[in-house]
C-alpha positions, -999 to +999 in steps of 0.1 A: +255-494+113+239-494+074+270-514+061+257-540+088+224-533+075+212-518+114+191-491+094+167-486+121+196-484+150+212-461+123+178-442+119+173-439+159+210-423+164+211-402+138+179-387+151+188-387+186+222-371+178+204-341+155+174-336+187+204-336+209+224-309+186+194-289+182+192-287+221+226-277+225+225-251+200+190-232+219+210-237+251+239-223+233+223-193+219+205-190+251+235-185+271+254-161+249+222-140+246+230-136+284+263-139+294+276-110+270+310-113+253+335-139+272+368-130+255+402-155+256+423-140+279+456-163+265+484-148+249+510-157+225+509-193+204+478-203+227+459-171+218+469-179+178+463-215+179+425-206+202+415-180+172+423-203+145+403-232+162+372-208+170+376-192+134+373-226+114+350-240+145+322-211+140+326-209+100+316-247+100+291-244+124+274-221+103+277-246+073+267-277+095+231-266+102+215-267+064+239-297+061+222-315+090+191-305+076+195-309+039+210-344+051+181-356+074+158-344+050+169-366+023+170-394+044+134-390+060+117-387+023+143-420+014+159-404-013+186-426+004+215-422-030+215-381-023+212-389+013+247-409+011+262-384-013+261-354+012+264-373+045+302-379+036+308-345+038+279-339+066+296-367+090+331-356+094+323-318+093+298-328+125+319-345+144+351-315+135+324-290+150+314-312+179+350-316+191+363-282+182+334-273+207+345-293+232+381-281+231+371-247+228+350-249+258+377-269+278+404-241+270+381-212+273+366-220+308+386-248+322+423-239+315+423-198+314+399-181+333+377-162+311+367-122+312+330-118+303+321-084+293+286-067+300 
């Protein structure tokens, strides 16, 4: 959207996608705080291949949220040449934790059946 110049469509989505990321996460955190420990009950390669998606999944998630931030921020207060700088790094790393999610959640609760510990 900037390289067509669509600043305020790109302003609207960004912001949309980081109140939308911010809701997910509360829910998140919300439902872990109460459903306990939910362990993968795979074996083998699957079990290997799970870990090592949920390993590099939660270590950028950790690293996305001052990125978001840090990113947004510099954007809102148009300090758009720092803004650009980090959002190269900000955009991919998003969308890797977004879809790791989404895989993790599909493999987790869709294709094993998970254990939940109290």
């Amino acid at each position: 959207m900037i390289r067509r110049k669509r600043i305020l469509a790109h302003k609207v989505c960004m912001l949309a996608a980081t109140a939308t990321s911010a809701a997910f996460l509360i829910s998140y955190v919300d439902y872990h705080l109460h459903a306990g420990v939910v362990r993968f009950p795979g074996h083998g390669g699957a079990r290997v291949a799970y870990l090592t998606m949920l390993t590099s999944h939660t270590i950028l998630a950790m690293v996305i949220v001052p990125l978001v931030i840090i990113t947004l921020v510099r954007a809102l207060k148009g300090r758009f040449a720092d803004h650009k700088r980090i959002a190269r790094w900000t955009l991919p790393l998003w969308a890797y934790v977004s879809v790791t999610g989404v895989l993790i959640y599909i493999w987790l609760f869709q294709v094993y059946a998970p254990i939940t510990l109290k």
